[in-house]
N, C-alpha and C positions, 0 to 999 in steps of 0.2 A: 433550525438555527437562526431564525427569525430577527433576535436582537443582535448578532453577528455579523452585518451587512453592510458594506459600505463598496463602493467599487469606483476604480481606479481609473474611469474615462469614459466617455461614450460606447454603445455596443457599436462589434464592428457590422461593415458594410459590404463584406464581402467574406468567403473561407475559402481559402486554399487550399487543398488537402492533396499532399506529396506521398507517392505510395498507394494512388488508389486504388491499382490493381490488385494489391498482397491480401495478405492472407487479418493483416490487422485489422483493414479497412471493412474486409467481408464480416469477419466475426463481431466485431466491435463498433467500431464507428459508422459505420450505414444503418444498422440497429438502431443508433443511439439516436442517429438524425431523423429517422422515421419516427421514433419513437418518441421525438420534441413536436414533429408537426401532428402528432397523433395527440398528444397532448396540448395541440392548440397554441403552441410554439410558432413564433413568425420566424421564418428563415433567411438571410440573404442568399445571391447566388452562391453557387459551391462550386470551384474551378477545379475538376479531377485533372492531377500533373502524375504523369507515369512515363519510361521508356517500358512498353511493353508493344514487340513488332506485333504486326498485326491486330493491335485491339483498335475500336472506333469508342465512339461514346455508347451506341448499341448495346458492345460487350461489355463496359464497364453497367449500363444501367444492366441488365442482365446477371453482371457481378453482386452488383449492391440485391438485386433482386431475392437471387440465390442466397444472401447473405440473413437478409430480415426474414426469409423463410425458415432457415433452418435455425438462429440463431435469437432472431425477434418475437417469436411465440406464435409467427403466422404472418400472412400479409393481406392486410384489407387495399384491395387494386386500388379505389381512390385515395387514400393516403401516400399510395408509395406513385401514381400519377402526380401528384403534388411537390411528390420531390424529385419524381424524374424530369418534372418540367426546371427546378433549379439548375440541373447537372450541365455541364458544360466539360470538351475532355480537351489537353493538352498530351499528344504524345512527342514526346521528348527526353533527349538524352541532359540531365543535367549538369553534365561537362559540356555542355554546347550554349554557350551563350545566346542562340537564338533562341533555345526555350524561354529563357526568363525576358528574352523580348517579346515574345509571341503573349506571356503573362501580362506584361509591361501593357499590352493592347488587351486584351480579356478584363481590365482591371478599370479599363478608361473610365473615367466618372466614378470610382469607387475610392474613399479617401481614407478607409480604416481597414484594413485586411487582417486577416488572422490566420497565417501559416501554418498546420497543422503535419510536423514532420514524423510523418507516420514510416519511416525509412530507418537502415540501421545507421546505428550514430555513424559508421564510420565515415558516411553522406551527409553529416549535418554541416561540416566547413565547406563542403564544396556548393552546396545548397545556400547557405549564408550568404557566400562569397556573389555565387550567382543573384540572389533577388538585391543584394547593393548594390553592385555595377548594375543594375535595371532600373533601380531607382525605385524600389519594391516595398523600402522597408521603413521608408516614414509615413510615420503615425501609424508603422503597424505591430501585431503583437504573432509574438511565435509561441506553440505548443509543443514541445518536445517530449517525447517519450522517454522514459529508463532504460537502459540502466544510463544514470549520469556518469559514463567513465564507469572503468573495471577497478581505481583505487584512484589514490587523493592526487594523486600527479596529473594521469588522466582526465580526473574528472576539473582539477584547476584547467588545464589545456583547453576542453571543451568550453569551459565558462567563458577564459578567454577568448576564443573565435566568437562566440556569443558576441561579448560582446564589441566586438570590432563593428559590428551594425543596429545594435539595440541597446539598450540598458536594463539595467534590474526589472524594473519595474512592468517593461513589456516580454519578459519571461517567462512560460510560465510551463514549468517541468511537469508534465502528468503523470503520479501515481494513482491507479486507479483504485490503491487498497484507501486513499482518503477518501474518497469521493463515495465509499458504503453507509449507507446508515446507519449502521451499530458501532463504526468507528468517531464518526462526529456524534454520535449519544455517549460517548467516552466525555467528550468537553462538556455536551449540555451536562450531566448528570453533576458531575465535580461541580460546575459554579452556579448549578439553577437548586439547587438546594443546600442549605445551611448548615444543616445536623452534622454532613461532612469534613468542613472543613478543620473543623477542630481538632480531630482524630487523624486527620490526614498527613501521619509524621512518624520520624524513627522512636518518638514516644510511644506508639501507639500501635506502629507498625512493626511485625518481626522480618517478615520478608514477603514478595509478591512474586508468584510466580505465571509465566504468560507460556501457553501452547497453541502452538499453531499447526496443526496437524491435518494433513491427506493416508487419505486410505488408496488411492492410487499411485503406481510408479512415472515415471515421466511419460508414458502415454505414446509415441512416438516423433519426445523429440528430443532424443538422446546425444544426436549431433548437440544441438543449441545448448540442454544440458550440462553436460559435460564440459562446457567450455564457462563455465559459469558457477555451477554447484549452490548449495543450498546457503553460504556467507552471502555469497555477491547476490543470490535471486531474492530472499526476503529477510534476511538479515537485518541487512543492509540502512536496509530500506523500510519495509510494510513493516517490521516490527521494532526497530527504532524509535519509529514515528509514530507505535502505538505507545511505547515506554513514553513519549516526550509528552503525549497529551495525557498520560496516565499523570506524572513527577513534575511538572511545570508549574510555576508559579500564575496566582491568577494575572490576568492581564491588564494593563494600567489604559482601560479604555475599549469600546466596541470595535477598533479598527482591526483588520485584514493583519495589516502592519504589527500591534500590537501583539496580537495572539502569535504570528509569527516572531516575533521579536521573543518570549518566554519560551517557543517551543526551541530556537536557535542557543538562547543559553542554558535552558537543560543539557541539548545536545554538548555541549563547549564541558559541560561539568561531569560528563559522565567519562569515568578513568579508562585509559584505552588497553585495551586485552592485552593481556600476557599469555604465554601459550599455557598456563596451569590453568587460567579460566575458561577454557574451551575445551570442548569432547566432541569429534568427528565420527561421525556413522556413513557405514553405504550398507545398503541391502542385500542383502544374498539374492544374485542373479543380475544385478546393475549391470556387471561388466558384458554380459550375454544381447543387453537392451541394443538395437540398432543403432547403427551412426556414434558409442560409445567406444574410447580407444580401450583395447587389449592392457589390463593391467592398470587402468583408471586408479588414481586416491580420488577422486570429486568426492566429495561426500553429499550423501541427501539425504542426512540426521546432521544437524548441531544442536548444543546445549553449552547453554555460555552463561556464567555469572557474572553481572555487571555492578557497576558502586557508581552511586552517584553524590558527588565530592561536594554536595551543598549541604547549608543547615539543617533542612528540613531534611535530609536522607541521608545523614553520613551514618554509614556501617549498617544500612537496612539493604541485605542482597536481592537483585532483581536476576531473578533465575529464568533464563527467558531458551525455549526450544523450539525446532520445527523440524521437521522429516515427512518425509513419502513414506509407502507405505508403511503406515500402520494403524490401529485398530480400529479408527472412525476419523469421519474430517469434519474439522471442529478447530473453531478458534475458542479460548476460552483465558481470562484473569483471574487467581485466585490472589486475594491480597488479606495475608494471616493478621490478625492482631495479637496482641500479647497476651501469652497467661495473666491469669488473675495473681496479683501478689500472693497470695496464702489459699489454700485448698481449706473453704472453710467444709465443704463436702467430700469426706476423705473418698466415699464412694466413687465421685466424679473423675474419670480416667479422661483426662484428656488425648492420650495418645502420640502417636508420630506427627501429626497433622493437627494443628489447631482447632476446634469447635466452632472458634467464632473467629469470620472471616464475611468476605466478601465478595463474591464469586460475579462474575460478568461474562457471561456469553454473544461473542458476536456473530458467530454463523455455524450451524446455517437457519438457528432462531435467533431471536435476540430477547437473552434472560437479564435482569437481577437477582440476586439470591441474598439473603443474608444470612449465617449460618448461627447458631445459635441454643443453649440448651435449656429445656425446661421439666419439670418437675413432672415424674412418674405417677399416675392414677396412687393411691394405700399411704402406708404412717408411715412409710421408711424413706427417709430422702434420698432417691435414688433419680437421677435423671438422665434422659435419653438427649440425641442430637437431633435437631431441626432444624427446617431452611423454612425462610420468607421467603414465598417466592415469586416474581411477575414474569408474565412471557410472553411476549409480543410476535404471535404466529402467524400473522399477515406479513405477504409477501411488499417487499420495498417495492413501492410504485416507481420509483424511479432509479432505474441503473445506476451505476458510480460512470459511468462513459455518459448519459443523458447528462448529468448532473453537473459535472467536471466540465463538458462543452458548454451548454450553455454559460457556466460560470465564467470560463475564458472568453467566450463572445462579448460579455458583457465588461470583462474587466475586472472580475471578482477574482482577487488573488490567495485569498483566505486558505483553500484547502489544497494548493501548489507550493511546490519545496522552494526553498528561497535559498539560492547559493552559499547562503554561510552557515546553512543549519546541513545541505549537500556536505560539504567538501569537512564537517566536524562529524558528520556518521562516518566517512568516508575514514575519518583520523581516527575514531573509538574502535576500528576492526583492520587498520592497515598494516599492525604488530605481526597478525595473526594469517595474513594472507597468506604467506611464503613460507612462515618459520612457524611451524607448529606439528604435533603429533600425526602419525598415522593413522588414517580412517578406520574403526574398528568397525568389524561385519556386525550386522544383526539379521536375525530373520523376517523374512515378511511378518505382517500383523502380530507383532509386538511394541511396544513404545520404545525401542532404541537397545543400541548397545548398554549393556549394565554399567559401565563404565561412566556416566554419565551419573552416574548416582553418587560418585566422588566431588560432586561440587556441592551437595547437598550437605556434608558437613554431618551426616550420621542422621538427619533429615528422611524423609521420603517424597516424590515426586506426587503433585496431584494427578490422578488419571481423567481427564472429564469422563462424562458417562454419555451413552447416548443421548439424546434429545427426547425429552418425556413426550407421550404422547401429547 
């Protein structure tokens, strides 16, 4: 993303990282930091802030240790010495304003921080509140986790504690579904080639459809699940954001701001659910899953038909699903073109599903495809269906956690959600949170309740297929 780059202020000079003890810090972010100085990444200090009794800085570097072992691919000892020597620990209760004093001295001579609230939102005002009364929070920038807010009220409420101590611009919300590289090859591909954009319309387009699919159930963490479900976990969110960079207008410029500024009013343009446009699933056995209450609706299948109310897309449906179990995990776009005006080959069956399309696989390879027919070997014009196809089998050298940190060190605001593009996903799905149908069962390893085939319109759903050898 090369021509993409522009960033918002100096890198910072310090990282603060709240929540070092948990469970996010071990799986994700101590991976991701080893994994920058592994990559010849300079680091500044890292301040680990936790109330966890009895831990020292010992057991936190022991934490992080255990964390790039099992999670980092392995630990090469002088690398993860390199960043043990950064770590520094605050144990402290962050309802006690001596902690953020105690930071207040940890920080001395340090004039750029980057707060990194690895904590559940419900900690994010009283956290806030503690590094301004410390005097914490100039010239610094804060990383906040998802989910922003459980709907649009929440999520306005959170923005505003924001910013009672920061502004826009030092915010920087981390989804780590932007931060993939098959998801930023969604932007490159659209504006780094031409052939596309002409065709790129309800001219052209009949409908696009996006699955985002696991073959696993929630794994054990049915508690957190259930209190969330498959709207609020990537709805929401990861796949909004992949609709916005799909349907956006190009960008009036290389800046941060700019690409954010089109991905904000796609989101503003797309029409907000009604409960006919949504179909809810849960899996037979969900309710059995631990830490899930007796009699659960959450659902872990939705399928939602969306419209987006601009020129270029009016009345082209974005049919977008996601669910746990079923039959492979897989993300994947299919975006249909239109029949040919007249069948000049009567033989030519087009089918339930279009020929020629445009298929985008984001994990766990990352394909293009073009779909396409041509003409049968003999004298009779009969033709078969084919795909163009490229596939990028090499593994992402760099995590969306490496990627997304650094980016925020530096000030690059480019692939963080910016509160007006937040709190307008938040308004395309807030119809539907409360007021909408009963979750229909499906069985494991199938693509969803049948049910779900009612937004299709007499349609059929694309299935992806395995990942080719």
């Amino acid at each position: 993303m090369g021509f993409f780059v522009m960033t918002n202020g100096l890198t910072s000079d310090a990282l603060v990282l709240f929540g070092a003890t948990g469970d996010l810090a071990r799986r994700k972010i101590f991976p991701a930091l080893y994994a920058m100085l592994q990559h010849g990444r300079t680091l500044p200090p890292i301040v680990c802030v936790a109330y966890s009794p009895g831990w020292d800085l010992e057991k936190v570097r022991a934490h992080a240790h255990d964390g790039i072992a099992q999670f980092g691919g392995g630990v090469d000892e002088a690398v993860f010495r390199n960043l043990s020597s950064l770590l520094t620990y605050i144990n402290g209760d962050y309802e006690d304003p001596a902690t953020f004093e105690e930071l207040r001295r940890a920080l001395e001579g340090r004039s750029r921080p980057l707060h990194y609230f690895a904590i559940p939102p419900s900690m994010f005002p009283v956290v806030v509140r503690g590094l301004a009364s410390a005097n914490c929070t100039e010239n610094a920038r804060v990383v906040v986790e998802k989910p922003f807010g459980r709907d649009l009220e929440s999520a306005r409420s959170l923005n505003a504690t924001l910013y009672e101590a920061l502004p826009e611009s030092s915010i920087f919300r981390i989804d780590h579904y932007l931060g993939k590289e098959a998801v930023q090859n969604i932007l490159y591909f659209r504006f780094a080639n031409s052939f596309l954009e002409p065709i790129w319309n309800r001219n052209h387009i009949r409908q696009i459809q996006i699955t985002m699919a696991e073959s696993i159930g929630v794994e054990g963490r049915g508690r957190f699940y259930d209190s969330v479900g498959a709207i609020r976990d990537v709805l929401q969110n990861h796949l909004l954001q992949v609709l916005a960079l799909l349907a956006m207008e190009p960008p009036l410029g290389t800046s941060a701001e700019a690409i954010r500024d089109e991905q904000a009013k796609l989101l503003k343009a797309i029409r907000p659910l009604e409960p006919g446009d949504i179909v809810r699933g849960q899996y037979e056995g969900y309710r059995n899953e631990e830490g899930v209450a007796r009699g659960s609706d959450t659902e872990t299948f939705t399928a939602v038909r969306f419209f987006v109310d601009s020129w270029r897309w009016a009345g082209v449906p974005f049919i977008v699903r996601t669910g746990k179990k079923l039959p492979i995990t897989t993300t994947e776009i299919r975006a249909e073109f239109q029949l040919p005006p007249q069948r000049v080959f009567a033989l030519s069956e087009a089918g339930p599903l279009a020929t020629n399309y445009l298929r985008m696989r984001l994990s766990p390879t990352v394909s293009i495809a073009l779909g396409a027919r041509t003409k049968n070997a003999g004298d009779r014009m009969v033709g078969r269906p084919v795909e163009l196809y490229v596939c990028n089998n090499h593994p992402d050298e760099m995590s969306a956690y490496e990627r997304l940190l650094g980016d925020a060190l530096d000030g690059e605001a480019m692939l963080f959600a910016r509160q007006d593009a937040v709190e307008a996903s938040w308004n395309v799905v807030e119809a539907v949170l409360s007021h909408r149908d009963p979750a229909y069962t499906y069985e494991a390893g199938t693509w969803g309740p049948q049910e779900a085939d009612l937004l299709l319109a007499g349609g059929r759903w694309h299935n992806p297929r395995p990942p080719q050898g």
